[in-house]
N, C-alpha and C positions, 0 to 999 in steps of 0.2 A: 486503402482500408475501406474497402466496399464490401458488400453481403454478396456480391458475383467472386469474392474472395472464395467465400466458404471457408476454408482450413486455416486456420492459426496457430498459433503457438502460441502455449500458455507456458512463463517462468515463473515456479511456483515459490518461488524465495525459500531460504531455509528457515525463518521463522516460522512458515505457516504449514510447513510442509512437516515440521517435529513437530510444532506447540502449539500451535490451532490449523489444524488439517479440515475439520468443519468448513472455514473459510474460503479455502481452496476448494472445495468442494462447491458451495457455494458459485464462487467466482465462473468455476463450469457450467453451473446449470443455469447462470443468469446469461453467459456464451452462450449457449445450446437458445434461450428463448430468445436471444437476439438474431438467432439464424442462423450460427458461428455453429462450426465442425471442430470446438478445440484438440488441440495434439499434443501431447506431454512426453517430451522426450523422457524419457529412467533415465538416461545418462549425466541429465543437468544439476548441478548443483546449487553452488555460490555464485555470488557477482562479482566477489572478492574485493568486498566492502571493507568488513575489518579490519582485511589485510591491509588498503589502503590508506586510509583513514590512521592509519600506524607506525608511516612512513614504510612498509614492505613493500614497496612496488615491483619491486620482482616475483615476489609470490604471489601478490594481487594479481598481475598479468599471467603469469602461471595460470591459476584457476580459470580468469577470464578466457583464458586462450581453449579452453576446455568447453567453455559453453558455446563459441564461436563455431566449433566443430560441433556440439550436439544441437543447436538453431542453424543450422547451414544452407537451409532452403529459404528461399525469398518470399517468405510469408510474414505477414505482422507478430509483435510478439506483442503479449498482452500480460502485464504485472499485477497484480493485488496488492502493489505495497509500493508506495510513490519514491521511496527511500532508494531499492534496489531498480528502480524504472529511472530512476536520477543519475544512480551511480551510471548505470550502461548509456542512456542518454547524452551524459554531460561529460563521462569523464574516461569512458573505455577510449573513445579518438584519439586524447591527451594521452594515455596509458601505451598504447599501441605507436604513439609518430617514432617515426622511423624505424618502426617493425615488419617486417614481411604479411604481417595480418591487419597492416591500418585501413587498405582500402574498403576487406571484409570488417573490419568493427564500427568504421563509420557507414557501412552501408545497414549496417544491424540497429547501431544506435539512432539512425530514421527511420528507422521504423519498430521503435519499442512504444509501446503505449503504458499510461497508469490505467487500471482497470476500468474505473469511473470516469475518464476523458475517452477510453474507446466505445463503452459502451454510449455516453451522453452522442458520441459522433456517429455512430452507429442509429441513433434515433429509437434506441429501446423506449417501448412504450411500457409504463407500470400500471398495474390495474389495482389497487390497493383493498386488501381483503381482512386487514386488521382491525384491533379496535383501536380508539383515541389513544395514541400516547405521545407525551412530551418527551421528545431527545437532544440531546447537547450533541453538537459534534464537534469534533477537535480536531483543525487540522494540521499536520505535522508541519514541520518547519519544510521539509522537502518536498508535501504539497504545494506549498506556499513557494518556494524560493529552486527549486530545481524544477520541478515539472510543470509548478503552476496550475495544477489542475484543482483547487479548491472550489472552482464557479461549477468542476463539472459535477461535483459529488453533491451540491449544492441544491444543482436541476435536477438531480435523478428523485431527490430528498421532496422538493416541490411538489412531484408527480403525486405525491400520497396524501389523499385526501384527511385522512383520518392521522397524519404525524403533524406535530410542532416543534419545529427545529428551532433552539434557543444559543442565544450566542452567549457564550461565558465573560466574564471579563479579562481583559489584557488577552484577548484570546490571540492573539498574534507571537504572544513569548514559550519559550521552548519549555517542553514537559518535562525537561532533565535525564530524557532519556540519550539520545545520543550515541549510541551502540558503546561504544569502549568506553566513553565518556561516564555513565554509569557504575562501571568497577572501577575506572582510573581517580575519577573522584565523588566518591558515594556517599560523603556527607554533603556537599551541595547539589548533587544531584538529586538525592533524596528531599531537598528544600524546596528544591523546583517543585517537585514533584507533587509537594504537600499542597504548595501555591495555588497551582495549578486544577489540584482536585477540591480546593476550597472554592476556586471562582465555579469550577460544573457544579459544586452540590448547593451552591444557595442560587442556582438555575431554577430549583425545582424538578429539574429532569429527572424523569425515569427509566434514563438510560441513556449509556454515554456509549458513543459510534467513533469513528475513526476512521482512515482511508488505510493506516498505516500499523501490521501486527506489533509494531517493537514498541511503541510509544503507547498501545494498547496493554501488553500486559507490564509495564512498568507502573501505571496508571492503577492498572487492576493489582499488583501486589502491593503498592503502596495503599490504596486503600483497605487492604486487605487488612495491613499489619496495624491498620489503623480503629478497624472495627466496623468498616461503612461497608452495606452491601449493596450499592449500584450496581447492577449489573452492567458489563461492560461487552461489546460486541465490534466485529470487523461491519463494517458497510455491507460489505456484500455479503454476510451472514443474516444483516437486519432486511434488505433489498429484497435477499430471496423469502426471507418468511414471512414478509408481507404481501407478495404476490402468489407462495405456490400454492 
């Protein structure tokens, strides 16, 4: 994972790729100033999260077996969503033993990065061109506990001279989102959810960030239905438009 790389591969998740494409868009052009040549396969889809997460693990490996073929060249792959950088990370090797494609999934799964831990390694410098604002950020549970990259979105956040990153309280508990977990049970989910946006708004923040699209707009409809307009943003949506 060196800049003598040049080409990567970017997995744009299916969150970000229907429901905030901005981001992904984003996540490229902060690739592009780090030195990075990203690649986006068309043929990629899922991580086949859902599916797994659901107990389908046949169908999860189904899909997964699909991206394996559309990433097939040995280059780094690089996520905007620590969720789907966890699931291929942690759990495609598990998915695949004793399948004809474990040696290719675990060769894939070292080398997926979350966006904000490739770019922090990559030594992106941010030159900050905004004005003053106060941000919350929230980190998913699978920054926290699969990928562990929370320090890196952390540093990139540092870099801006003109941001104040505030930390909510209980900010270690889950936003209720959870992918399935949000339709399967949507009155506690829901509760989370309120909790959650109660500890970012007596932040004072004026804007609430994220590493992860799913826990983003769960955050953002519940506030929504709520009456609060915080505006709510991907990392790398807030990243790029304080540097371009």
């Amino acid at each position: 994972m060196t800049k003598e790389t040049h080409e990567i591969y970017v997995f744009g998740t299916c969150l970000i790729d229907l429901l905030r494409p901005e981001a992904g868009m984003a996540a490229l052009r902060l690739l592009e100033r780090a030195g990075f040549r990203p690649l986006f396969p068309q043929a990629q889809s899922c991580c086949g999260q859902p599916a797994f997460n659901s107990g389908y693990r046949h169908e999860a490996r189904a899909v997964a077996r699909a991206q394996l073929a559309a990433f097939a060249r040995e280059l780094p792959v690089v996520v905007p969503s620590a969720s789907c950088a966890g699931m291929i990370r942690n759990h495609w090797p598990a998915l695949f033993a004793g399948e004809p494609e474990e040696a290719q999934a675990r060769a894939l799964a070292a080398r997926t990065f979350e966006l904000c831990e490739f770019l922090d390694r990559a030594g992106l410098v941010l030159q900050d061109r905004g004005e003053s604002v106060r941000v919350a950020l929230h980190h998913s549970c699978s920054a926290r506990r699969e990928t562990r990259t929370t320090a890196s979105a952390e540093r990139l956040l540092e870099q801006l001279s003109g941001v104040e990153c505030l930390a909510p309280a209980h900010a270690e508990e889950c936003c209720g989102f959870g992918g399935t977990f949000a339709i399967k049970q949507d009155a506690l989910s829901a509760a989370m959810a309120d909790s959650k946006c109660d500890a970012v708004l007596a932040t004072s923040a004026e804007r609430l960030l994220s590493q992860d699209a799913g826990c983003l707009l769960h955050l953002q409809g519940r506030l929504a239905q709520r009456g609060d307009t915080l505006p709510v943003q991907h990392i790398a949506e807030f990243l790029w438009e304080r540097i371009a």
